[in-house]
Structure formats: C-alpha cells, structure tokens
N, C-alpha and C positions, 0 to 999 in steps of 0.2 A: 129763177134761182135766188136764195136767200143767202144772204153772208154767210149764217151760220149751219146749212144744210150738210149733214151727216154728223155735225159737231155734238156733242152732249157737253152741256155744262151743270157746274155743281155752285148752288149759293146758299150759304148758310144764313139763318137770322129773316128768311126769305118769305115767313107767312105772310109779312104787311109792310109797310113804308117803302124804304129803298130798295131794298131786298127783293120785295115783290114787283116794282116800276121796271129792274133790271130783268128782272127773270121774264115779264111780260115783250119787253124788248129783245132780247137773246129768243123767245119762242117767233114770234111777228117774223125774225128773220131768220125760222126754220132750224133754229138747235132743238134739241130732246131735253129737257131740264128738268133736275132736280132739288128741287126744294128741298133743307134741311132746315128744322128747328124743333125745340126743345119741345114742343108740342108736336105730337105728330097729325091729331086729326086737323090741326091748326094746317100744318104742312098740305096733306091730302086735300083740302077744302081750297086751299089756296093751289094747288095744281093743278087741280080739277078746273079752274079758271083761265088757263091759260092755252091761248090759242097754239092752232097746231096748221102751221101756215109752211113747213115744210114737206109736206104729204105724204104716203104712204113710211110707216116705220119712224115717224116722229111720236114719240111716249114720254110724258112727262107723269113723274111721282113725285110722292110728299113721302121725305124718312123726316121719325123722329130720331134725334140724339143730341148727348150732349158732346159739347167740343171741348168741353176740359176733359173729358174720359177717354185715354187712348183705346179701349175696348170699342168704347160706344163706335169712336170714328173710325177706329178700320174697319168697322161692320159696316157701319153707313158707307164707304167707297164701293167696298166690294158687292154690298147689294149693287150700287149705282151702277157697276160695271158689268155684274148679272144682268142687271133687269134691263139698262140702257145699253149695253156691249161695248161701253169706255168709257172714258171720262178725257177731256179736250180739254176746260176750261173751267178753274176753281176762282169763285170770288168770296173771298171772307169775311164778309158783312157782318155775321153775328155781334151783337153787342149789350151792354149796359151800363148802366149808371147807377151810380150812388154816391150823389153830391153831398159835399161837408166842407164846410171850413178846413183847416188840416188840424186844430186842437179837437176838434169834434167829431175828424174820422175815426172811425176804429177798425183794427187791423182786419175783419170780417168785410168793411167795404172795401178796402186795400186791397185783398186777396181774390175778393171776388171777381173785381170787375180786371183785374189781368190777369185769372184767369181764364174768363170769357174771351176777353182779345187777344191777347200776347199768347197765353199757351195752347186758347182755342187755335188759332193762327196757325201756330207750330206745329200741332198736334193735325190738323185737316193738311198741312203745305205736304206733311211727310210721308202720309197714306198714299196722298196724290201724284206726288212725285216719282216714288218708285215706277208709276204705268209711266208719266212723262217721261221720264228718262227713256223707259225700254222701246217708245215707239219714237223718241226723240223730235218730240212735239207737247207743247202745252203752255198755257195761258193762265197766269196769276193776278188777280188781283184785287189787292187789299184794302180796305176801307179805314183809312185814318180820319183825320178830322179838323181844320181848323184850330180847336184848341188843344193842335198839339204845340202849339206856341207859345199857351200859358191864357189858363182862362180861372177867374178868381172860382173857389167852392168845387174846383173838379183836378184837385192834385193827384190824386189815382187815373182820371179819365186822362186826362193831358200826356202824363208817363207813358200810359199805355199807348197812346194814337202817337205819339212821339216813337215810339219802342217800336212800331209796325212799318216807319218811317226805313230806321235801319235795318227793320230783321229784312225789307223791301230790296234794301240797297242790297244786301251780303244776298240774299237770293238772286240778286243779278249778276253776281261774281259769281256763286258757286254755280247756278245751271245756266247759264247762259251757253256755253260749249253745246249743251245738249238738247239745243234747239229748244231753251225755254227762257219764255217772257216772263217776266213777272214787275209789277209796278203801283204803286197807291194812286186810289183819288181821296183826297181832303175834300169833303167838304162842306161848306158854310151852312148858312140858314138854309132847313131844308122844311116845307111844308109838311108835315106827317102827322099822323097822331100823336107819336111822341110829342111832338114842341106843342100840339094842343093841350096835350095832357101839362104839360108845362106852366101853358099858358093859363090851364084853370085851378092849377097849385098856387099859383103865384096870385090869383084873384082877378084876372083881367081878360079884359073878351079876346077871344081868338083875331079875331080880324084887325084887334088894335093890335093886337100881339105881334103880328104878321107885318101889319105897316107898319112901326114902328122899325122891325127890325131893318125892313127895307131901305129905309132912311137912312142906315146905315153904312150901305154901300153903294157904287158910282152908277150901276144900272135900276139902283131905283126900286128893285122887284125882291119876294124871295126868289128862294129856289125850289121847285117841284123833284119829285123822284123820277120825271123823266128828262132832268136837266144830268143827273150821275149817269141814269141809265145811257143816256147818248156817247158820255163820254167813256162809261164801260164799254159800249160795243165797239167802240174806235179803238181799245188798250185789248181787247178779247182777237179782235178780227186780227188777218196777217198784215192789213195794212201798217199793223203797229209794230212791224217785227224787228226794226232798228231801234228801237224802244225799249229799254231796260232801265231797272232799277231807280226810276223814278215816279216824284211824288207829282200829281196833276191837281193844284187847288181850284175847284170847281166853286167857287163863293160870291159870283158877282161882282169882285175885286176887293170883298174888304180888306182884305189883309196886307191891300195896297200904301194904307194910310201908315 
C-alpha cells in the first residue's frame, strides 16, 4: 500500500527540477499525477517517466497550460478530473525569474513573474478548490522560496515568494473548516538546472557553483529536488493534517544565520 494510492495529484512547472523530483515521489507512492506546464509535449515526455507503482488504474498525463489564463486553468483541472476522476492534491510549483537591479527592472519583468506565481497560484488554488470543498478533502502546496526574505536583483521574485507566503496563511483560514490543508515549503539552494543555468550566466563551473553555495549553510551540502520532494509528501499525505497554513524552509539551515 502506497501513501498516495487512489490519490491524484496536480503539479504545475512539473516537466523538470523540483516539480518533476516531487511528482516522481507522489507516483513511487502510488498517486495518479498530473504534470502541468506551459509546454505540453515537455509535460507528456516527463509523465511518461514516471513510475506507476500504485497498480491497476494509476494514469499519469502531461497538460499543457498556462496558469496566469483563467480559461487555460479551468481546462487543465477538469481534464485532470476527466482523465484522472479527481483531483486530492495541488502543488504550485510553477515558476520564473527575471532578475534586475530594481532601477533596471521593468514593469514587463515585474508583471510577469507575479503573474506566474501569485496569480498562477490563485488562479490553479480556485479551480481546485471548488472539487476540494465538495468532497471536503485536499492538499495545497505552495512553493515559495527562501528569497522571500530579501535577496539583492530579485525584487519582483522575493514579493512574489513572500506574497504565496500569505496568500498560504489566508488559505488556511478560509478552507480549513473544509477538511483542506494547504501550506509552503521555501526552499534554499536547490540543485536543478535552473541554478546550473545560473551558474553558467554568471561564468563559473557548476560544481564550484554548488560548493560554494553549500558553504553556506550548517549541513555542509546543497539541496537536491528529492530533499522538497520528501518534504512535499509529508505536507501532501494525512499525516499532515493538523498542519495548516504554514511555511516549511527546506534550506539546509541557511536562514539560520
């Protein structure tokens, strides 16, 4: 028996990095999952990947869509709920960047990237929620980030992972009554291609890239995408059900200092 057996879940942003670490995780322990991102054969490619370890009538698809388009997203649910026959558990990973100084941003990276998270967020929490409610069961969780503290060149990204922080909390006031969880993980240095891509913008090898970063905090290491994933399936599963409304910083401890 798997944690997640009869469950379907929904992760957006889900063709690669964390996205896909967790969705790889929620399959291992027998959900049905659905990949969402803005690509879709991207999506399909990366569902097709994933194990199907709760048996008979576990089906995982790749939707494309976007999550700033209310059209796209009600579509993308209710296929889910067609094709999968519900939806248990949304995690809101989608994301982007577009770093600048704050005299250098312009209101196009401003717009876009809380978009993507803040109304992406909103706009997937709402489709979702109407089935959560009616079966009075479901599982939220949102991906913030460390710099929502304040990190220099990411004044739009920082608001935004700050801004999923609360939209986190006020979703644990309003559906909590109705048997729904919902909660962030933050977090840190995460190994991805993102931060490689990072690391080869900035002119430096991946691997110094990486140690470096880890020097930074108290266990020494980065983080992999199956250090979220773990702690996604702990925030997904029932054992989390006295759990609300809260942020979980997954960083290795930096944020200790």
């Amino acid at each position: 028996m798997g944690r997640f057996d009869g469950r379907v879940a929904v992760i957006t942003g889900a063709a690669r990095g964390i996205g896909f670490g967790v969705a790889t995780r929620f399959a291992e322990e027998g959900a049905s999952v659905a990949i969402v991102d803005l690509d879709e054969t991207a999506a399909a490619e990366a569902a097709a990947k994933l194990p199907s370890a709760g048996g008979a009538g576990v089906k995982h698809i790749g939707i494309g869509a976007n999550v700033g388009d209310s059209a796209s997203v009600d579509a993308a649910i209710e296929r889910v709920v067609t094709e999968l026959g519900g939806i248990h558990i949304l995690m809101n990973n989608a994301g982007i960047t577009r770093d600048n100084l704050l005299f250098k941003m312009s209101e196009d990276d401003w717009d876009l990237v809380m978009n993507v998270h803040l109304k992406g967020s909103f706009l997937m929490t709402k489709a979702a929620q109407k089935h959560f409610v009616a079966q009075k069961y479901g599982k939220i969780i949102n991906v913030s980030s460390i710099s929502a503290l304040g990190n220099r060149g990411q004044a739009n990204y920082s608001a935004a992972k700050m801004g999923l922080q609360g939209f986190t909390r006020t979703l644990g006031i309003e559906l909590g009554p109705f048997g729904i969880n919902a909660n962030a993980i933050a977090p840190g240095f995460i190994a991805t291609e993102m931060t490689d891509a990072t690391a080869a913008r900035l002119g430096l090898d991946v691997e110094d890239f990486r140690k470096a970063a880890a020097e930074q905090n108290p266990v020494r290491r980065v983080g992999f995408p199956e250090d979220i994933a773990a702690a996604a399936a702990f925030l997904a599963s029932d054992e989390s059900s006295y759990i609300t409304g809260q942020t979980l910083y997954v960083d290795g401890g930096v944020t200790l200092g």
